[in-house]
mmCIF file of the N, C-alpha and C atoms, coordinates in Angstrom:
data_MODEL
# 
_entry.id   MODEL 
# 
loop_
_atom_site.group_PDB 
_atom_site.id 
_atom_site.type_symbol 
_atom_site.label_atom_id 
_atom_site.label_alt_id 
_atom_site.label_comp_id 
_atom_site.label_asym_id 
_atom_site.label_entity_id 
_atom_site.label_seq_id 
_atom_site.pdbx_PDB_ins_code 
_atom_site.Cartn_x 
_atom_site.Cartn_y 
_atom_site.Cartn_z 
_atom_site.occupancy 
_atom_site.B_iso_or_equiv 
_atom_site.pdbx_formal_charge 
_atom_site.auth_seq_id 
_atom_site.auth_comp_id 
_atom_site.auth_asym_id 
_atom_site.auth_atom_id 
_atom_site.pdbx_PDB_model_num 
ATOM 1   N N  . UNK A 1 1  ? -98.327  23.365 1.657  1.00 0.00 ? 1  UNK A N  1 
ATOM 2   C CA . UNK A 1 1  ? -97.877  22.816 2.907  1.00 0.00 ? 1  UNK A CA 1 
ATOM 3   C C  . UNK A 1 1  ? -96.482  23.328 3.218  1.00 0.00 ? 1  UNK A C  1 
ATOM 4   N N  . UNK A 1 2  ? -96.233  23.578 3.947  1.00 0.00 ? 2  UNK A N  1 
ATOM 5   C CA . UNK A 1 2  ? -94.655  24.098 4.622  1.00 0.00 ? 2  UNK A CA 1 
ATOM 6   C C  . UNK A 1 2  ? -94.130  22.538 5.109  1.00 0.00 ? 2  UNK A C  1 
ATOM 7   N N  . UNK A 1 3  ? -92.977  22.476 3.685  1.00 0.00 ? 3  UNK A N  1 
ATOM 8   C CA . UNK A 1 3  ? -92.276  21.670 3.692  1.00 0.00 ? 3  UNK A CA 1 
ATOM 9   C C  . UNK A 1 3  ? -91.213  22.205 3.830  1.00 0.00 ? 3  UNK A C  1 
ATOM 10  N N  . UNK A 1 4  ? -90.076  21.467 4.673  1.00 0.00 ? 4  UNK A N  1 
ATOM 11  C CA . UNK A 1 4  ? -88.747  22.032 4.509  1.00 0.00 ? 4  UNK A CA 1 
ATOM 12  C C  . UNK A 1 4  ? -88.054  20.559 3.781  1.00 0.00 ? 4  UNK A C  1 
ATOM 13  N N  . UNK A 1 5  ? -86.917  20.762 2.989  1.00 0.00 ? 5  UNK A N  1 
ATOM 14  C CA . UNK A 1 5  ? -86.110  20.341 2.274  1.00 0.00 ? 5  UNK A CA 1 
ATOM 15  C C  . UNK A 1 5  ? -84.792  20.069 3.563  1.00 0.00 ? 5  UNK A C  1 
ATOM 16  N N  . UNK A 1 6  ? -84.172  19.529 3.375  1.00 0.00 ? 6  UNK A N  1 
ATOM 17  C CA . UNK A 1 6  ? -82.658  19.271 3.978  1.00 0.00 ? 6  UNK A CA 1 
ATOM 18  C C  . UNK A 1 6  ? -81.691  18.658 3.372  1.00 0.00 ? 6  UNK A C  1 
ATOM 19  N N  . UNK A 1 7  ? -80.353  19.053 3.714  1.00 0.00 ? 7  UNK A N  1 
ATOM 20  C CA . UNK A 1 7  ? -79.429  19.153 2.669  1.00 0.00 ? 7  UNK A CA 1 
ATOM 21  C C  . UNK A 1 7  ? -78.796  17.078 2.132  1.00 0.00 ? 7  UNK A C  1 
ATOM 22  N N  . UNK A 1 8  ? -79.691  16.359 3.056  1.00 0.00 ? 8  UNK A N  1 
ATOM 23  C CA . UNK A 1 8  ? -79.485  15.598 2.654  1.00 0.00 ? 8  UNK A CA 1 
ATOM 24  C C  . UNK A 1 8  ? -80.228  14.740 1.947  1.00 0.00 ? 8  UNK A C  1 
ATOM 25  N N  . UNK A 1 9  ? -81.175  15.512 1.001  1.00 0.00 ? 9  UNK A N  1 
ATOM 26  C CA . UNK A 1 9  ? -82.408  15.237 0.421  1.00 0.00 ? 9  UNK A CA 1 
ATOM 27  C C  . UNK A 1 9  ? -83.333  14.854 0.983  1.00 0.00 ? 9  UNK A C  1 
ATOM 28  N N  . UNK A 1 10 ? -83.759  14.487 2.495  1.00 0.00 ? 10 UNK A N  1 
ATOM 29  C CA . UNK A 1 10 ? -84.826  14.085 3.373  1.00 0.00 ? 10 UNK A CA 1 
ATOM 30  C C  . UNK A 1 10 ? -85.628  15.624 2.984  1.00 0.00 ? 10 UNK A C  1 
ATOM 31  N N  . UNK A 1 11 ? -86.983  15.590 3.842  1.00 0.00 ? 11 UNK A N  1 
ATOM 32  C CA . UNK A 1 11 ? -87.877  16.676 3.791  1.00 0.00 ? 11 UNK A CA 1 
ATOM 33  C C  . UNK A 1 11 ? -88.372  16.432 5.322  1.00 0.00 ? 11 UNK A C  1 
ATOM 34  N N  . UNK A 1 12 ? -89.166  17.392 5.645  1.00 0.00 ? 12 UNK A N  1 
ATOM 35  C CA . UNK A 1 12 ? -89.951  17.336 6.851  1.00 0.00 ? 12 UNK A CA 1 
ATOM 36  C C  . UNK A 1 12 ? -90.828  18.414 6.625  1.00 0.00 ? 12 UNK A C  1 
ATOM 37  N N  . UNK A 1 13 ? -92.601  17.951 6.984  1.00 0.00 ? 13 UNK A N  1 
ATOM 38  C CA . UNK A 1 13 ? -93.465  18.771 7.267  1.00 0.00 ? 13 UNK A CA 1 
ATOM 39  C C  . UNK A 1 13 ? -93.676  19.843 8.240  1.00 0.00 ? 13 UNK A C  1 
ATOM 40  N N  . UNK A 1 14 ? -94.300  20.706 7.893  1.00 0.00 ? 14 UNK A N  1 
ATOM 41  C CA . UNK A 1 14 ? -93.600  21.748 9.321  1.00 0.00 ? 14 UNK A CA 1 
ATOM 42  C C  . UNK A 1 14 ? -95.021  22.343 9.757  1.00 0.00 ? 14 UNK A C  1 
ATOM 43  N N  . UNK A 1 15 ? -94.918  22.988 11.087 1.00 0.00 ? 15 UNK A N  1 
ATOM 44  C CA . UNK A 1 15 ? -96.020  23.981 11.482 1.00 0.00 ? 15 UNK A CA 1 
ATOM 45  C C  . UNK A 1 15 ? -97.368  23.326 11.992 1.00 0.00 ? 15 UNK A C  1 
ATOM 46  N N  . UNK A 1 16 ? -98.892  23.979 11.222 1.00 0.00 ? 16 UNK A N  1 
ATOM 47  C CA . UNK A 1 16 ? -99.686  23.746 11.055 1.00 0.00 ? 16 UNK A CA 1 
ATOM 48  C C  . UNK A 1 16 ? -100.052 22.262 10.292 1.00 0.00 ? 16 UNK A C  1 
ATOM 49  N N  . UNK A 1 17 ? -99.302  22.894 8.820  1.00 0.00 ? 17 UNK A N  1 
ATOM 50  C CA . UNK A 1 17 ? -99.164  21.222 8.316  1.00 0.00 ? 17 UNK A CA 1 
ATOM 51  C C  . UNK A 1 17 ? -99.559  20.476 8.538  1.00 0.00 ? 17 UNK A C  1 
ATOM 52  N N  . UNK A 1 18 ? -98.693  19.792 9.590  1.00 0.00 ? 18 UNK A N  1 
ATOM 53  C CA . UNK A 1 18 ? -98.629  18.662 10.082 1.00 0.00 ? 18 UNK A CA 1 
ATOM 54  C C  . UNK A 1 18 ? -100.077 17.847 10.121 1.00 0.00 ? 18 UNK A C  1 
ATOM 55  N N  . UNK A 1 19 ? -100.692 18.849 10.848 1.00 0.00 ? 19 UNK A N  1 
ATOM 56  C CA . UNK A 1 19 ? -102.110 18.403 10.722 1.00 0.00 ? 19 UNK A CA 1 
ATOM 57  C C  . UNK A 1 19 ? -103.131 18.106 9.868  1.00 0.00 ? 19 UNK A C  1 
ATOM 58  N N  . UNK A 1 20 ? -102.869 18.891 8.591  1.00 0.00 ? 20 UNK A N  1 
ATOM 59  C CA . UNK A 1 20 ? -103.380 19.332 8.000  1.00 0.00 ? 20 UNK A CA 1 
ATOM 60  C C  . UNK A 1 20 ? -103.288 18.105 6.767  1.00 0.00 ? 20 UNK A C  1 
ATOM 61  N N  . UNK A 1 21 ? -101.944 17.680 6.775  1.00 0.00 ? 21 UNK A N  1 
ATOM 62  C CA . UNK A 1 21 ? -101.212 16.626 6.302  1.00 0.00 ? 21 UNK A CA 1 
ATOM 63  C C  . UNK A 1 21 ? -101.761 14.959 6.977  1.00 0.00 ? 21 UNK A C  1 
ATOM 64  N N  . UNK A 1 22 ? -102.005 15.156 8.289  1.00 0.00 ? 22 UNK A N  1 
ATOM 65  C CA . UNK A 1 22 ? -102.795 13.955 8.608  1.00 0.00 ? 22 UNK A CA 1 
ATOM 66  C C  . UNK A 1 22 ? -104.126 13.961 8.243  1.00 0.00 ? 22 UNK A C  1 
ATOM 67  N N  . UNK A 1 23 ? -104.782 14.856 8.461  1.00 0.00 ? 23 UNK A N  1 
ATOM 68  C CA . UNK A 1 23 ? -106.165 15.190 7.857  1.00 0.00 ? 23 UNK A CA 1 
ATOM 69  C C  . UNK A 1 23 ? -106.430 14.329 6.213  1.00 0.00 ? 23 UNK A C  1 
ATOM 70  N N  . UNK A 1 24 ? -105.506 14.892 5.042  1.00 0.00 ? 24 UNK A N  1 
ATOM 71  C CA . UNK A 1 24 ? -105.423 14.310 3.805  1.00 0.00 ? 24 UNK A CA 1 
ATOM 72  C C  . UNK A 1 24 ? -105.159 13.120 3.851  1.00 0.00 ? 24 UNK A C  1 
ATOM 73  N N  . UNK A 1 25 ? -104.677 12.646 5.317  1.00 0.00 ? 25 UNK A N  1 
ATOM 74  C CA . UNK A 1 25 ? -103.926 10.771 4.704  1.00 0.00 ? 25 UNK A CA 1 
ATOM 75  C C  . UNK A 1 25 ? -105.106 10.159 5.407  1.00 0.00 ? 25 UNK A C  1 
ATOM 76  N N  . UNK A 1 26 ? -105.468 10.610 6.153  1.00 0.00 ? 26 UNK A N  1 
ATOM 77  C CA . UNK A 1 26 ? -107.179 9.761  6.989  1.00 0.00 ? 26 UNK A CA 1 
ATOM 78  C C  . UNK A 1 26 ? -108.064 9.742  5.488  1.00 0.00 ? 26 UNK A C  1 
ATOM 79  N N  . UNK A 1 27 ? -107.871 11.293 5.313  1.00 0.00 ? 27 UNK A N  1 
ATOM 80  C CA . UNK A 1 27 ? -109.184 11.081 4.329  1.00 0.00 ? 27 UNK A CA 1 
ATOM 81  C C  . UNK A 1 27 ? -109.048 10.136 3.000  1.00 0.00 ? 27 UNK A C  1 
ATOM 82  N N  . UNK A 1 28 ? -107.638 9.930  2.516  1.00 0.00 ? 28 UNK A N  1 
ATOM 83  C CA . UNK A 1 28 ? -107.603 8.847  0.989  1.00 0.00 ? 28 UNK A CA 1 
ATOM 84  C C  . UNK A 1 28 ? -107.556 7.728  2.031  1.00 0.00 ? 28 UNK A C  1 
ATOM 85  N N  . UNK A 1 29 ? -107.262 7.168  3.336  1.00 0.00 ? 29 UNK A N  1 
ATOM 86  C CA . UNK A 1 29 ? -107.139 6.084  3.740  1.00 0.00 ? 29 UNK A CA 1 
ATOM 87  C C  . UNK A 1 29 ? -108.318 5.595  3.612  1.00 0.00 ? 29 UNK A C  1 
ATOM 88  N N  . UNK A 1 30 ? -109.525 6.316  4.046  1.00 0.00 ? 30 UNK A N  1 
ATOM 89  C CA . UNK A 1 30 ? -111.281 6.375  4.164  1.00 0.00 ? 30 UNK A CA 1 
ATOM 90  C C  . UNK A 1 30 ? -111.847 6.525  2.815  1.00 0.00 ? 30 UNK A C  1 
ATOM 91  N N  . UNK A 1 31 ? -110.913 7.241  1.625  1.00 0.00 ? 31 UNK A N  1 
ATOM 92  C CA . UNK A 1 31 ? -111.902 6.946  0.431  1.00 0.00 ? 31 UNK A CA 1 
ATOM 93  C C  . UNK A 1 31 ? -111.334 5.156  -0.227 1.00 0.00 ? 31 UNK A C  1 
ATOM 94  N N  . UNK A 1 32 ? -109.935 4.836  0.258  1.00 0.00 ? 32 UNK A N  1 
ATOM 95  C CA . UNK A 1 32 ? -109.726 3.492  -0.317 1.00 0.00 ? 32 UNK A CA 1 
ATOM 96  C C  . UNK A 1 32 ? -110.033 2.758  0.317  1.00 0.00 ? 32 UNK A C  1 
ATOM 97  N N  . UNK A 1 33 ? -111.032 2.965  1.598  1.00 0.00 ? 33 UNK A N  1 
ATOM 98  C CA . UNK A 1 33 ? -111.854 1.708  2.694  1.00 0.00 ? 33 UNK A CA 1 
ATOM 99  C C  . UNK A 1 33 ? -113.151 1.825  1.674  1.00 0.00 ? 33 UNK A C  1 
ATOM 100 N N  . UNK A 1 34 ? -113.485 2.636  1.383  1.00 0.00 ? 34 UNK A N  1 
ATOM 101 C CA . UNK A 1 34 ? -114.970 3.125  0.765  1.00 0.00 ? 34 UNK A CA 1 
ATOM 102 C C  . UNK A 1 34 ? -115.235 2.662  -0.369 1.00 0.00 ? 34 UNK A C  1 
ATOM 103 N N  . UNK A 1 35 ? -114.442 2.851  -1.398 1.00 0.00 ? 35 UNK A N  1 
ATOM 104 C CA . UNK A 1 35 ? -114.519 2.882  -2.681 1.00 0.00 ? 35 UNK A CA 1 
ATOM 105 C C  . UNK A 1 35 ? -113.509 0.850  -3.093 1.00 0.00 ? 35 UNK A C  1 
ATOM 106 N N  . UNK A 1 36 ? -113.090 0.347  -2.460 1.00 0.00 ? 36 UNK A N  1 
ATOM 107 C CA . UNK A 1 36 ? -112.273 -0.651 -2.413 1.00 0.00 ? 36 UNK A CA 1 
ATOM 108 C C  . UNK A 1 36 ? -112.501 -1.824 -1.648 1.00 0.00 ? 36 UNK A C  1 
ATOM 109 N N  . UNK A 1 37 ? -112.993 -1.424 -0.207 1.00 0.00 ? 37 UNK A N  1 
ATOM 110 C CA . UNK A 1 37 ? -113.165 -2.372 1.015  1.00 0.00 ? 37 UNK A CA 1 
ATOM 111 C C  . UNK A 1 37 ? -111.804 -2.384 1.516  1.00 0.00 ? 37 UNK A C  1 
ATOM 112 N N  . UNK A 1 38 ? -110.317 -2.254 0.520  1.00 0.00 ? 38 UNK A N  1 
ATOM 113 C CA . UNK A 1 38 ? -109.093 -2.489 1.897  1.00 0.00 ? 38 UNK A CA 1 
ATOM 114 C C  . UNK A 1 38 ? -108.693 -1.083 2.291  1.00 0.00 ? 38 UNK A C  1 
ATOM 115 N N  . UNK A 1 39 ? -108.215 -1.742 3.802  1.00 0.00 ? 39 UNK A N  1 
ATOM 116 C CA . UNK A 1 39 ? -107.413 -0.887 4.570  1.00 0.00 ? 39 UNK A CA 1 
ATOM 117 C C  . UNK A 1 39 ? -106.101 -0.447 5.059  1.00 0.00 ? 39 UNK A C  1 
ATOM 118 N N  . UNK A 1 40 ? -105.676 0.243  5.105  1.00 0.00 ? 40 UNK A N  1 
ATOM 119 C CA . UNK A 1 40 ? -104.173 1.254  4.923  1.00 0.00 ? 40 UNK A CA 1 
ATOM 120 C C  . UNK A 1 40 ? -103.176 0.271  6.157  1.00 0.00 ? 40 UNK A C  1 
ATOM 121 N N  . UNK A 1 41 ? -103.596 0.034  7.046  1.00 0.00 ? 41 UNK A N  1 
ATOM 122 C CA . UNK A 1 41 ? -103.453 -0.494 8.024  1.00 0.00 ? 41 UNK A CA 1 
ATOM 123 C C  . UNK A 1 41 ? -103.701 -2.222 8.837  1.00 0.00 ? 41 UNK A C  1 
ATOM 124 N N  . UNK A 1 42 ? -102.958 -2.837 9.284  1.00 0.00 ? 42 UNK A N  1 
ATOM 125 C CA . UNK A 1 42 ? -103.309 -3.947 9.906  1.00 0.00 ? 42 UNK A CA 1 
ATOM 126 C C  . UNK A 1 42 ? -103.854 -3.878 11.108 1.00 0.00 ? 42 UNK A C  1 
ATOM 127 N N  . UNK A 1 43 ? -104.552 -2.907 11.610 1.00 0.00 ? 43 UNK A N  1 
ATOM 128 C CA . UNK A 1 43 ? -105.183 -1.728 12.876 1.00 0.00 ? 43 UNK A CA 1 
ATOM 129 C C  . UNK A 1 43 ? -106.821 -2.158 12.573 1.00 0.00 ? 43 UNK A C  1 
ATOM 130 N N  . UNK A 1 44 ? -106.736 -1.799 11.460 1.00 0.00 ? 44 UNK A N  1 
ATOM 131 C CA . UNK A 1 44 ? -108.142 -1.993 11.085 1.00 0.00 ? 44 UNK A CA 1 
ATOM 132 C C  . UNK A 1 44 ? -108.759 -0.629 10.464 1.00 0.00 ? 44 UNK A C  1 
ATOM 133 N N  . UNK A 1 45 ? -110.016 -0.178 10.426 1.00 0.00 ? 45 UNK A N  1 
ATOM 134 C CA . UNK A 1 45 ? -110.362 0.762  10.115 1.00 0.00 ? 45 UNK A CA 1 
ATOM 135 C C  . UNK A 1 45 ? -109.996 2.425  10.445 1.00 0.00 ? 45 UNK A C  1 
ATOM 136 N N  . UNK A 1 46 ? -110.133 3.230  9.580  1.00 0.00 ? 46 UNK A N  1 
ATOM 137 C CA . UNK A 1 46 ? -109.274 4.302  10.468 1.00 0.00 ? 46 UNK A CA 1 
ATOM 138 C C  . UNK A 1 46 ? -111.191 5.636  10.570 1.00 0.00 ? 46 UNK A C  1 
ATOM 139 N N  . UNK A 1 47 ? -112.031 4.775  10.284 1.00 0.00 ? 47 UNK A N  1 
ATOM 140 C CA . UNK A 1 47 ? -113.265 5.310  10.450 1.00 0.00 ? 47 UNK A CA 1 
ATOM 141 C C  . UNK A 1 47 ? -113.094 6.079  11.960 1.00 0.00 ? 47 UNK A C  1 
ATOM 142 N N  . UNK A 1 48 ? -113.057 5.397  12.913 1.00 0.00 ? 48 UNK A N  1 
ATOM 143 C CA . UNK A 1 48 ? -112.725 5.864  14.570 1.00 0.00 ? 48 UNK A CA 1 
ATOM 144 C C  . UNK A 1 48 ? -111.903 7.199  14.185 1.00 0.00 ? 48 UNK A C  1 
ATOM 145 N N  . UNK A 1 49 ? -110.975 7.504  14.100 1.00 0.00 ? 49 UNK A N  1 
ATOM 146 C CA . UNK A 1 49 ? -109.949 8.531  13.889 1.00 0.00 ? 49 UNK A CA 1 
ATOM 147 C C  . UNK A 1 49 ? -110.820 10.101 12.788 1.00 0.00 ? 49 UNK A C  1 
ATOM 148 N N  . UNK A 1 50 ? -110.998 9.592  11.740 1.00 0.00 ? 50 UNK A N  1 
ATOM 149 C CA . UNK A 1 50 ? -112.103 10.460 11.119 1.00 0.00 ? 50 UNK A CA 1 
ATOM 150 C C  . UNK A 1 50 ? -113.057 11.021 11.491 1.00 0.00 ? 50 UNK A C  1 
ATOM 151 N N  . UNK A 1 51 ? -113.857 10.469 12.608 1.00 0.00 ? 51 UNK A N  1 
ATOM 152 C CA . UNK A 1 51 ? -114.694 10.925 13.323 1.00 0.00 ? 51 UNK A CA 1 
ATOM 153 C C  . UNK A 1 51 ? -113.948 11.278 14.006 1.00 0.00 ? 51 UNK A C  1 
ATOM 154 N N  . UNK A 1 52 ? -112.840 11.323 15.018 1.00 0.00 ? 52 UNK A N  1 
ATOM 155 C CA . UNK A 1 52 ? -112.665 12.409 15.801 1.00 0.00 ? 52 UNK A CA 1 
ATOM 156 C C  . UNK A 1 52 ? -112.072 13.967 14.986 1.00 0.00 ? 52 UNK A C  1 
ATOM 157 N N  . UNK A 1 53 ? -111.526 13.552 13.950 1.00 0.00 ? 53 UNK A N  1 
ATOM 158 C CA . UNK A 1 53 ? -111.197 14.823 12.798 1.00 0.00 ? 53 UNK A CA 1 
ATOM 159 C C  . UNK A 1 53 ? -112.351 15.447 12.851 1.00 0.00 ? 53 UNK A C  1 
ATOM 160 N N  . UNK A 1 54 ? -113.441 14.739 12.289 1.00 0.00 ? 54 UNK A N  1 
ATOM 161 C CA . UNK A 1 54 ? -114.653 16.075 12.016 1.00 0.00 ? 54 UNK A CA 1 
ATOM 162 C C  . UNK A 1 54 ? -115.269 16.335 13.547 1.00 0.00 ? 54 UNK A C  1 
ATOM 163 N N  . UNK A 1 55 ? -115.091 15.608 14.677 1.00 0.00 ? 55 UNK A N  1 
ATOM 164 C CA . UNK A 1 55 ? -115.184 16.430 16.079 1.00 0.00 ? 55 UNK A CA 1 
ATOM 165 C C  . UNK A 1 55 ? -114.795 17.570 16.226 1.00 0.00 ? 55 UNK A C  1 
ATOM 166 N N  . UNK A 1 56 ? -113.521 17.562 16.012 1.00 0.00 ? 56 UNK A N  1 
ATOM 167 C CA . UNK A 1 56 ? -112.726 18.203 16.017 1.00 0.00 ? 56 UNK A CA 1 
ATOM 168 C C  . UNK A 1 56 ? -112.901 20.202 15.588 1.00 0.00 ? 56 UNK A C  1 
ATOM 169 N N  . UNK A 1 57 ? -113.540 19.624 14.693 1.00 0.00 ? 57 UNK A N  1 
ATOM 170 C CA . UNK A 1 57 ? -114.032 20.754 13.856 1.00 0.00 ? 57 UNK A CA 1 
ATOM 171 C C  . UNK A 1 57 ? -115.753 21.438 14.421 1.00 0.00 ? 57 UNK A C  1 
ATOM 172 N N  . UNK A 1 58 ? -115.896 20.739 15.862 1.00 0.00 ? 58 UNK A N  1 
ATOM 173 C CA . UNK A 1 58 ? -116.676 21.422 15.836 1.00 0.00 ? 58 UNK A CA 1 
ATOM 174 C C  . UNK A 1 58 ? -118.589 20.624 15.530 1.00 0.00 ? 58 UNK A C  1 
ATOM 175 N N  . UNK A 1 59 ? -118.270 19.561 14.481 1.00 0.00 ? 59 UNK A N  1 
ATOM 176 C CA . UNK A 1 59 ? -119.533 18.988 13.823 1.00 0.00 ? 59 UNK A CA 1 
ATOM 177 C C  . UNK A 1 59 ? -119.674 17.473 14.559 1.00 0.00 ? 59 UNK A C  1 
ATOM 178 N N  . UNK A 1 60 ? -120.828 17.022 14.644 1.00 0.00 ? 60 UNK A N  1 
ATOM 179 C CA . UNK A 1 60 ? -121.166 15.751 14.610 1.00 0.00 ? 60 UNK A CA 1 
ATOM 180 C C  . UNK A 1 60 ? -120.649 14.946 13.664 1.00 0.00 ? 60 UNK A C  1 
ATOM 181 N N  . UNK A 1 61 ? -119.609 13.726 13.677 1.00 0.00 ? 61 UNK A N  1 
ATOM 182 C CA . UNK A 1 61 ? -119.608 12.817 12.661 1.00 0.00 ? 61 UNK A CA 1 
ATOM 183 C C  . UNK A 1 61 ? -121.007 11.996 12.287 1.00 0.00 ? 61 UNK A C  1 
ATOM 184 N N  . UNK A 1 62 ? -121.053 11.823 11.202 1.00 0.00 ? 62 UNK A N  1 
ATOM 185 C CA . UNK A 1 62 ? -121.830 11.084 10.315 1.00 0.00 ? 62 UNK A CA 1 
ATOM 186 C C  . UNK A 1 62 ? -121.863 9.351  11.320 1.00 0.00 ? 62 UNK A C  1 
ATOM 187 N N  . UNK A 1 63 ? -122.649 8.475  10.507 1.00 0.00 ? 63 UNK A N  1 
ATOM 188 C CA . UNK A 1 63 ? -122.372 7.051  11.060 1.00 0.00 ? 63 UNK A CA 1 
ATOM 189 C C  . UNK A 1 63 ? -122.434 6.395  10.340 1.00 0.00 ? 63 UNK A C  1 
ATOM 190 N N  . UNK A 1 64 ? -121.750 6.924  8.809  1.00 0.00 ? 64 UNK A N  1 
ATOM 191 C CA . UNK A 1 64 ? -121.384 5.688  7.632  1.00 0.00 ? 64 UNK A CA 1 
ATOM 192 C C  . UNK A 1 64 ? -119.688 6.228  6.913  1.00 0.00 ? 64 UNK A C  1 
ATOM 193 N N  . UNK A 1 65 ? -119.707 5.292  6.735  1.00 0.00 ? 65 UNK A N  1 
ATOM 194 C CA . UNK A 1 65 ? -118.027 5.888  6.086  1.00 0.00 ? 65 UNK A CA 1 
ATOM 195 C C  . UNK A 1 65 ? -118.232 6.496  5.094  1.00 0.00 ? 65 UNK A C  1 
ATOM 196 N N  . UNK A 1 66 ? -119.313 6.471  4.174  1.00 0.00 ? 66 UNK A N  1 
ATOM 197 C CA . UNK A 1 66 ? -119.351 7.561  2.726  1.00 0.00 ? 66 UNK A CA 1 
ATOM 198 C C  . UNK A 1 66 ? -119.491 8.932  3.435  1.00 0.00 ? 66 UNK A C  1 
ATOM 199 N N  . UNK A 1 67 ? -120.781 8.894  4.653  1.00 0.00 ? 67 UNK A N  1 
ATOM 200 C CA . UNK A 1 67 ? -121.035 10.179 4.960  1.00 0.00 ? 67 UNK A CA 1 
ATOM 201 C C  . UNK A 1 67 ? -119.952 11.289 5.567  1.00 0.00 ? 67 UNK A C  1 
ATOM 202 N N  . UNK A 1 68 ? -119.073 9.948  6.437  1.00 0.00 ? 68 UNK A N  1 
ATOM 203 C CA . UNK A 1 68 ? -117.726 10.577 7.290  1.00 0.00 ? 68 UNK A CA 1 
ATOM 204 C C  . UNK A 1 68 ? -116.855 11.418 5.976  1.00 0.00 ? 68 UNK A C  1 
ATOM 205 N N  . UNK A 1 69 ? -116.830 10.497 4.738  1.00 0.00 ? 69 UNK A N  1 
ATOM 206 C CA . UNK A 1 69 ? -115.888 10.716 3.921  1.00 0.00 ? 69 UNK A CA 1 
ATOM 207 C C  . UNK A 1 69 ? -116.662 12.250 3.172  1.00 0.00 ? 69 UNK A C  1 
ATOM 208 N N  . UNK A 1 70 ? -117.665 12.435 2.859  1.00 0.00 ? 70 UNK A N  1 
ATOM 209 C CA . UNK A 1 70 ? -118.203 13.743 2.411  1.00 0.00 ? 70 UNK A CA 1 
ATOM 210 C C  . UNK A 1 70 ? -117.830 14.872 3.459  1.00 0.00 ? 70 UNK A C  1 
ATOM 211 N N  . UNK A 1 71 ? -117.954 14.475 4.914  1.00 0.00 ? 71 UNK A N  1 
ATOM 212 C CA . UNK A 1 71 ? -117.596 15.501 6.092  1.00 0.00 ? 71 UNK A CA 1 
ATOM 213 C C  . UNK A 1 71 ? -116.425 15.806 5.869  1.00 0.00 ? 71 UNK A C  1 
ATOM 214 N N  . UNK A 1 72 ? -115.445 14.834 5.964  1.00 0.00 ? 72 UNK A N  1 
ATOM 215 C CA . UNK A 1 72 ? -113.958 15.211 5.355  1.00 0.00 ? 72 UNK A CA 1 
ATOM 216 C C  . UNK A 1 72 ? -113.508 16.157 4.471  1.00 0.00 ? 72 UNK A C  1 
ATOM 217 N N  . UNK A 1 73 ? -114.045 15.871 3.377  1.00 0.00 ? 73 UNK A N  1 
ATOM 218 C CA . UNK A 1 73 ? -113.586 16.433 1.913  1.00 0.00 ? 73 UNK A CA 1 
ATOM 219 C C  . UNK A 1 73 ? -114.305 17.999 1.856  1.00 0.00 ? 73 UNK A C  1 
ATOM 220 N N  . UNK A 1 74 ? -115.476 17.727 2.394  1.00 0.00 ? 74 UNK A N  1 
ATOM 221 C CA . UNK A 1 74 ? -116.133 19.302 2.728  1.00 0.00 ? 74 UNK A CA 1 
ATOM 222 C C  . UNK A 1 74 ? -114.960 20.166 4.054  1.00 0.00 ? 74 UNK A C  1 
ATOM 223 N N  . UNK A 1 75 ? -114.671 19.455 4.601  1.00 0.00 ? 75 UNK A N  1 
ATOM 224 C CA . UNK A 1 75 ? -113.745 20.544 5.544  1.00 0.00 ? 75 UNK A CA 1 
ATOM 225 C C  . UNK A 1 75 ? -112.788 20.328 4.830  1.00 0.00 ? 75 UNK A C  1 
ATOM 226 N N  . UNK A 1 76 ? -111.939 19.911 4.423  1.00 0.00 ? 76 UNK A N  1 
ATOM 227 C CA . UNK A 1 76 ? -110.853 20.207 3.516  1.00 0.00 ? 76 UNK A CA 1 
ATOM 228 C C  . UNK A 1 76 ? -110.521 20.950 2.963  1.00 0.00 ? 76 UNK A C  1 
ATOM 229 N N  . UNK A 1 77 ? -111.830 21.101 2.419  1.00 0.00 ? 77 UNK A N  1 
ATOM 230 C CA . UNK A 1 77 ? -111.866 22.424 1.258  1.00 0.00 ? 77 UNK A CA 1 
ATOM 231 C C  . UNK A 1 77 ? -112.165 23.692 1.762  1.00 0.00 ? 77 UNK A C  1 
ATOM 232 N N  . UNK A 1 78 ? -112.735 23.860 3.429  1.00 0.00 ? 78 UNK A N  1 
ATOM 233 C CA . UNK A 1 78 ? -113.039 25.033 3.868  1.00 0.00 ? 78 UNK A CA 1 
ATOM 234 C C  . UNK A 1 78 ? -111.705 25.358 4.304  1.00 0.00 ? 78 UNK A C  1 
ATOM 235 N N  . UNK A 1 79 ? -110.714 24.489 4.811  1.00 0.00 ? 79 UNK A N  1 
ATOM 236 C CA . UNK A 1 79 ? -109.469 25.226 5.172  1.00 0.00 ? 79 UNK A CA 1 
ATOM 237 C C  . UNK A 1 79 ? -108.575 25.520 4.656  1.00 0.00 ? 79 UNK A C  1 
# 
């Protein structure tokens, strides 16, 4: 990931990243809804959002959170 460092020990994600970086936090948010039942958020589920990630890409989302979560982790790894 293109991280930059700054001189006052903060960091910031940069570029592409960014996205790429939200992509990974949907997807552990969706494996600790899955594998746990709680959620990252007082929002509620972040299932809605995941499905527009794997839109995104082009594919039909799934209509279970394991399946969303296999769609995920399979594009992950293609990019």
């Amino acid at each position: 990931m293109g991280i930059k460092q700054h001189d006052g020990g903060g960091m910031s994600i940069t570029g592409d990243d960014i996205y790429r970086f939200r992509w990974v936090a949907v997807k552990h948010a969706l494996q600790l809804e899955v594998h746990t039942g709680m959620t990252m958020s007082r929002q509620g589920s972040v299932l809605p959002t995941a499905k527009r990630i794997v839109e995104g890409f082009g594919l039909k989302p799934a209509r279970t959170k394991v399946k969303v979560l296999e769609q995920l982790t399979e594009l992950l790894e293609r990019v």
